[in-house]
BAVO-375719 format. One record per residue (C-alpha): residue number from 1; residue in three letters; chain; x, y, z. Coordinates in Angstrom, 3 decimals. Example, Ala and Ser with C-alpha at 12.3 -4.5 7.8 and 13.67 -1.06 7.14 Angstrom:
BEGIN
1 ALA A 12.300 -4.500 7.800
2 SER A 13.670 -1.060 7.140
***
This chain:
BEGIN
1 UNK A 17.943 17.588 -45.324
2 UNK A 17.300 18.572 -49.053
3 UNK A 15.009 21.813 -50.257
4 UNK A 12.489 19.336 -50.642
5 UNK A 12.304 17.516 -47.612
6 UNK A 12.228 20.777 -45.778
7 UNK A 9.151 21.886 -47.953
8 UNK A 7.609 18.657 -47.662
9 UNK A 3.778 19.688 -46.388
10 UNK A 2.212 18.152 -43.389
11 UNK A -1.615 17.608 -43.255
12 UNK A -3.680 18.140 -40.523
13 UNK A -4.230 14.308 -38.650
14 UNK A -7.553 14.906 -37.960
15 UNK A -9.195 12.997 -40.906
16 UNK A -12.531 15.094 -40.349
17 UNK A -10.436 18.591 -40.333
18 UNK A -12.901 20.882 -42.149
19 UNK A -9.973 22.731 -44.493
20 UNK A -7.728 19.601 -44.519
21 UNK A -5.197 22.255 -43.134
22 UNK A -1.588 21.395 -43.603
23 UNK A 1.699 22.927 -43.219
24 UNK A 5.147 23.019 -44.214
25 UNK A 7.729 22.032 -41.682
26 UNK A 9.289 25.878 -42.191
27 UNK A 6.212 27.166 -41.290
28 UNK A 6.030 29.143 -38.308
29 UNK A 4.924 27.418 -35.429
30 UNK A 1.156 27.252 -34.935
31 UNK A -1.616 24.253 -33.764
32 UNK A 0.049 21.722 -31.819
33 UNK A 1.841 18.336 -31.920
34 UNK A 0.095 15.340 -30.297
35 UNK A 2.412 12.290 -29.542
36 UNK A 4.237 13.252 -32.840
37 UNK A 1.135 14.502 -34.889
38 UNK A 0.218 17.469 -35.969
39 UNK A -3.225 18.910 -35.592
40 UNK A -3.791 22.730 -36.824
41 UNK A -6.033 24.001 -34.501
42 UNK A -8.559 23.746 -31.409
43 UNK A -11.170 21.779 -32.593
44 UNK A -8.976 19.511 -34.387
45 UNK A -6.591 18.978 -31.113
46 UNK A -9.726 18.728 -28.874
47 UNK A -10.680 14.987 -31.346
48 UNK A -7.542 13.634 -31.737
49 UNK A -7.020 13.860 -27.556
50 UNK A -10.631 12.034 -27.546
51 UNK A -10.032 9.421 -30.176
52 UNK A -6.529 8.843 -28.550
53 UNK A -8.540 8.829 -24.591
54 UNK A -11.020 6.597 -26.162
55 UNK A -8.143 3.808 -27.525
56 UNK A -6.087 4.513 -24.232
57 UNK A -9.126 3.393 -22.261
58 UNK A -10.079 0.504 -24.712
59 UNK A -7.162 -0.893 -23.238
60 UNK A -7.081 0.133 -19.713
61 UNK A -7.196 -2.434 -16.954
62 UNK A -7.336 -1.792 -12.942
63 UNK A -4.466 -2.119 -11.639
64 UNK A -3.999 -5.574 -10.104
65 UNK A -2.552 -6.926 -6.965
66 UNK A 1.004 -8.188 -7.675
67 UNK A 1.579 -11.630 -7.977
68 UNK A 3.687 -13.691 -5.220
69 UNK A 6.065 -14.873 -7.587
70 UNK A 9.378 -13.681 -5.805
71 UNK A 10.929 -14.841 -2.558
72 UNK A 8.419 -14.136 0.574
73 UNK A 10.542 -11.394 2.478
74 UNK A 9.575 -13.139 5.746
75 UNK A 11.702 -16.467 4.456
76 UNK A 14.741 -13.745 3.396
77 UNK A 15.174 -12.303 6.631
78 UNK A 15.377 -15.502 8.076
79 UNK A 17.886 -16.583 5.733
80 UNK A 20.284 -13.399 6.495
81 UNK A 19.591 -14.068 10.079
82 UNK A 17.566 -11.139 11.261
83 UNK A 14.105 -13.144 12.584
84 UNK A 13.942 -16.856 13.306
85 UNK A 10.811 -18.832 11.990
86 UNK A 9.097 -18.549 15.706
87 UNK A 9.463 -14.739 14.907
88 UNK A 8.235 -14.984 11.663
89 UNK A 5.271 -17.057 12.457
90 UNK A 4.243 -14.915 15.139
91 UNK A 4.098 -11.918 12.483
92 UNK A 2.277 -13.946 10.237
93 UNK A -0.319 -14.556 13.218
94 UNK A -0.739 -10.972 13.597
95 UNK A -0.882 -10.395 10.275
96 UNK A -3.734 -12.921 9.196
97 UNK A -6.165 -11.241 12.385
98 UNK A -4.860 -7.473 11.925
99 UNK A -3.811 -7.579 8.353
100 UNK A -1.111 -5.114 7.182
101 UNK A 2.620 -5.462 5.817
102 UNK A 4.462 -8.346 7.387
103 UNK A 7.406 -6.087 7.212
104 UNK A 5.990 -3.385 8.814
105 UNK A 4.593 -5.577 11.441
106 UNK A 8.121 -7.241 12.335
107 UNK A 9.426 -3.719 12.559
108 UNK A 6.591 -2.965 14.896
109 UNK A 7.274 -5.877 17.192
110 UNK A 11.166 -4.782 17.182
111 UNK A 12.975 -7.286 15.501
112 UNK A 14.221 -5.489 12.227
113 UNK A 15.304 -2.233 11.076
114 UNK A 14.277 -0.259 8.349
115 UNK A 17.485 -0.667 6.729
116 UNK A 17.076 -4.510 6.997
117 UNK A 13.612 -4.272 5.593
118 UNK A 15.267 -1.802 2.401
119 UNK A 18.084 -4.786 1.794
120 UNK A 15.697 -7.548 1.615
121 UNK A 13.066 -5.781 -1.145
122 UNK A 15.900 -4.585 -3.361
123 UNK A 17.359 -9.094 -3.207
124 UNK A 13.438 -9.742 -4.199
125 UNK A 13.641 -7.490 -7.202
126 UNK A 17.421 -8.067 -7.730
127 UNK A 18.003 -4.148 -7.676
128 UNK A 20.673 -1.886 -5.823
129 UNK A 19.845 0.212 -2.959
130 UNK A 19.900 3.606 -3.513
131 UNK A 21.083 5.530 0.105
132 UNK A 18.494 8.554 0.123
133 UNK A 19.145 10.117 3.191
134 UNK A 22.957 10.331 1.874
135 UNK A 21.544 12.203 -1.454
136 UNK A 19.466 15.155 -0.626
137 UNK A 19.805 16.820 -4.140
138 UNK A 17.403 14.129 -5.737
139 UNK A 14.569 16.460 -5.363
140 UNK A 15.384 18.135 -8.480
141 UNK A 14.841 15.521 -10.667
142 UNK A 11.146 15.009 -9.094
143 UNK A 9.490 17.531 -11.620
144 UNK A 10.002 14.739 -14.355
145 UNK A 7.611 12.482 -13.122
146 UNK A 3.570 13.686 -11.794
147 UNK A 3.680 13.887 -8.567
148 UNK A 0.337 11.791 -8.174
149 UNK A 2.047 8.730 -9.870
150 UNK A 5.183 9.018 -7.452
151 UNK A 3.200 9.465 -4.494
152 UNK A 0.521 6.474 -5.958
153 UNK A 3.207 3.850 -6.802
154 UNK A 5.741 4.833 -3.902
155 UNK A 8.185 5.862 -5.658
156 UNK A 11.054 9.171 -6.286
157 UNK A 13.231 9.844 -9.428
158 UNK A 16.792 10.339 -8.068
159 UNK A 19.092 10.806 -11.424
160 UNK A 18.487 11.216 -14.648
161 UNK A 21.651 11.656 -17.070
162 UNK A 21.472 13.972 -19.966
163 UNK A 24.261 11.830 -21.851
164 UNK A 22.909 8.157 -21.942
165 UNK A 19.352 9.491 -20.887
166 UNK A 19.332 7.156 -18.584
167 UNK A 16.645 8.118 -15.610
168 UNK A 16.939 5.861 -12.011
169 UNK A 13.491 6.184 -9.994
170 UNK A 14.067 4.762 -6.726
171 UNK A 10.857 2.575 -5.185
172 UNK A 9.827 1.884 -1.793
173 UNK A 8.183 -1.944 -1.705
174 UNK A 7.513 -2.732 -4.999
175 UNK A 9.159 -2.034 -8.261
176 UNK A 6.117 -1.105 -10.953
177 UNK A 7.080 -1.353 -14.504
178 UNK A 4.447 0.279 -15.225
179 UNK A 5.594 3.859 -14.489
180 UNK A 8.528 3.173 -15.627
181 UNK A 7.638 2.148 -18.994
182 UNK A 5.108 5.556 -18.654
183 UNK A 8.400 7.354 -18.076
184 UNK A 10.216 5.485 -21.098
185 UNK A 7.300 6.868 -23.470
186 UNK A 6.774 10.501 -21.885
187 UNK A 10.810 11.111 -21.994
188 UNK A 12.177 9.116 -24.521
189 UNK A 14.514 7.817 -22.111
190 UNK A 15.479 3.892 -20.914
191 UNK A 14.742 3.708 -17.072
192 UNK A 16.483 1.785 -14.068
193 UNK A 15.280 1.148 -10.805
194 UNK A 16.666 0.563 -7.009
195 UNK A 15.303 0.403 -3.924
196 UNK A 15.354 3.224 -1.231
197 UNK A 14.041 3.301 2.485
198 UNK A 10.614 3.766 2.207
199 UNK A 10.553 6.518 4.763
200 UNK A 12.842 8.770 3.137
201 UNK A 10.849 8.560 -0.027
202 UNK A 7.801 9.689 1.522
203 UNK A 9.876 12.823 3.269
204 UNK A 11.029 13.517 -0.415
205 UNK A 7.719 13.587 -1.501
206 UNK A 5.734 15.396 0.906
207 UNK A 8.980 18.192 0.352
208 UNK A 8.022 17.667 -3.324
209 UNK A 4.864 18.551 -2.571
210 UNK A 5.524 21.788 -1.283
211 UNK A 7.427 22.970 -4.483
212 UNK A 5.299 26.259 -5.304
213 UNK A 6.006 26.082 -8.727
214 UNK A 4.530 22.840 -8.992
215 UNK A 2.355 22.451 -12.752
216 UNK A 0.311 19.371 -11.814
217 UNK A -3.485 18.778 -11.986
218 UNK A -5.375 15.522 -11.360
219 UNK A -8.735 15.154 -12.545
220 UNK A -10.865 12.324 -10.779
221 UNK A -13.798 10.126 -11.995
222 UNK A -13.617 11.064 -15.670
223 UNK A -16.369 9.132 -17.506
224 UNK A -15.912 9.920 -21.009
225 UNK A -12.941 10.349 -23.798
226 UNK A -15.103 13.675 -25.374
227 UNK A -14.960 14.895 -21.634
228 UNK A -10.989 14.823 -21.292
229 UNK A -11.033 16.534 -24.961
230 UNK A -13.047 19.335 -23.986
231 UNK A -10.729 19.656 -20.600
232 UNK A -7.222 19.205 -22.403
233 UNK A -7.814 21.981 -25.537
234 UNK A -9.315 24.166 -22.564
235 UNK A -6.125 23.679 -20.614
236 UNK A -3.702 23.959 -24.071
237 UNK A -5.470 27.562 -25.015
238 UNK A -4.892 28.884 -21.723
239 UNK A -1.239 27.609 -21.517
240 UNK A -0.594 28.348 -25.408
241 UNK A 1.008 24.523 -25.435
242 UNK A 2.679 23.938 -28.821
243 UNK A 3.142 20.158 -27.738
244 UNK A 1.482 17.153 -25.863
245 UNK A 2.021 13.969 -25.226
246 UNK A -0.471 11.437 -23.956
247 UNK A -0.177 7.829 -22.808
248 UNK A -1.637 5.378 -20.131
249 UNK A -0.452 4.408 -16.837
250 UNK A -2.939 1.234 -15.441
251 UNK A -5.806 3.715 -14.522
252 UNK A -4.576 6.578 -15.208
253 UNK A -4.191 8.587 -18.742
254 UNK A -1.173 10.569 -18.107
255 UNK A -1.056 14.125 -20.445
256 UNK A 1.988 16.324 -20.506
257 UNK A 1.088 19.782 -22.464
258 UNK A 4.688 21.733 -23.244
259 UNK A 5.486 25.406 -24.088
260 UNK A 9.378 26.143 -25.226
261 UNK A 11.015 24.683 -21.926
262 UNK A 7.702 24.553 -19.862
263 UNK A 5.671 21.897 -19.531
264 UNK A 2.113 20.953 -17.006
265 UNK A 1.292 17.298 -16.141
266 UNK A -2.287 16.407 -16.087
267 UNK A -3.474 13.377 -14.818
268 UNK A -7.094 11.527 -15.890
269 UNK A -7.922 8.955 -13.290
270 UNK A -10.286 6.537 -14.928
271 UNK A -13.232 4.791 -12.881
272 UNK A -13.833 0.856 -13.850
273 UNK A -16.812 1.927 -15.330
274 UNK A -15.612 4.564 -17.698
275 UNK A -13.304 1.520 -18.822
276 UNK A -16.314 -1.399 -19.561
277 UNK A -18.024 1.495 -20.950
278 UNK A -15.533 2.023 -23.491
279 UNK A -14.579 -1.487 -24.101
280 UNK A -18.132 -1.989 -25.170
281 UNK A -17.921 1.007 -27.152
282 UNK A -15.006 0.279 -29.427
283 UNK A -16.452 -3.413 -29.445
284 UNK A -19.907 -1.799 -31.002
285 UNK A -18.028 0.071 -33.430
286 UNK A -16.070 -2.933 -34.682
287 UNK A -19.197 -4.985 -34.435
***
């Protein structure tokens, strides 16, 4: 990097900042990064995490039920021979007055195992399965994820490798690219999934969950992008965060505030109205 490069002066990227502050990158640390920009102080931080909220929820969507688009698990068992079709049928029976998982409902009645059930997911999504009973160090890769997506989508990070940055989340039913493409942005990383017994997942997480040192806060019904401003430069004084980075994750906005090698997740869960309300919002202003 050349003398001048180095010297090179960074503005403040809030376009309203009142002293169009900037720095150079040899100046000693002060204001903090947002998702690679630099904002000089509180006020300035507290807009750019509410025009950035405001975008994120522009183009936030409930999560949707996944489509049927792979093989039905019921016809899979019967093609490795663990149910026959009067079995299945019979599930299907139970299912359509009681409702539920038609897995969990053949498991019920006794005619698969849990292992069976794990097998036949990770053929639908054409993933490996991950043995996590046989693995009990996983658990300290779980910080690198929020513990309220894992626990929401089902799923446990079991390996992530420093060298390729490669990071393997194992799921319990259904594979959700979402998070993982969440996890892509968060830690610069590529992600890969398998398939794990969805008991032991839960076990890892409740255990997860009892981790005192823990740095996780969810934040329900949040109505307005100004409102998770005020709440994340409240959070980033008190923590003296130097860093953030925020994305979205289907109704979720997903903010990670860092200090040196600390860093506290905080999660903004997002009601369907707070997202029409800011759809018509952004319309207005382009109107």
């Amino acid at each position: 990097m050349s003398l001048l490069s180095a010297l090179a002066l960074e503005h403040c990227h809030n376009p309203n900042c009142r002293y169009r502050t900037a720095r150079t990158r040899l100046s000693p640390s002060r204001g903090i990064v947002l998702n690679g920009e630099w904002y000089c102080g509180a006020s300035c931080f507290e807009s750019g995490v509410a025009l950035r909220c405001g975008s994120l929820m522009a183009d936030a969507m409930p999560p949707k039920p996944a489509r049927a688009h792979r093989v039905p698990l019921g016809l899979l068992l019967i093609s490795r021979g663990h149910i026959d079709l009067p079995t299945l049928r019979q599930a299907l029976d139970r299912q359509e007055s009681a409702g539920g998982r038609i897995g969990d409902l053949l498991r019920g009645m006794g005619k698969v195992t849990e292992q069976q059930i794990t097998s036949a997911v990770a053929s639908q999504w054409s993933c490996p399965v991950f043995a996590l009973r046989d693995h009990p160090g996983v658990l300290q890769y779980s910080h690198l994820l929020p513990l309220g997506l894992l626990e929401r989508y089902r799923a446990l990070p079991v390996y992530f490798s420093q060298a390729t940055r490669v990071l393997h989340v194992a799921f319990a039913q259904e594979v959700s690219s979402t998070l993982l493409y969440a996890a892509q942005q968060m830690l610069t990383c590529s992600t890969e999934a398998c398939i794990a017994d969805e008991s032991a997942i839960m076990a890892a997480l409740e255990h997860a969950r009892q981790t005192p040192d823990r740095s996780e806060f969810l934040l329900a019904r949040m109505g307005t992008s100004a409102e998770m401003g005020r709440i994340a430069v409240g959070y980033a004084q008190k923590l003296g965060a130097t860093g953030a980075r925020l994305l979205a994750c289907d109704d979720y906005l997903w903010l990670r505030l860092t200090r040196r090698d600390k860093s506290s997740d905080f999660l903004f869960q997002l009601s369907a109205a707070a997202i029409s309300r800011q759809e018509y919002e952004v319309s207005a202003e382009l109107g």
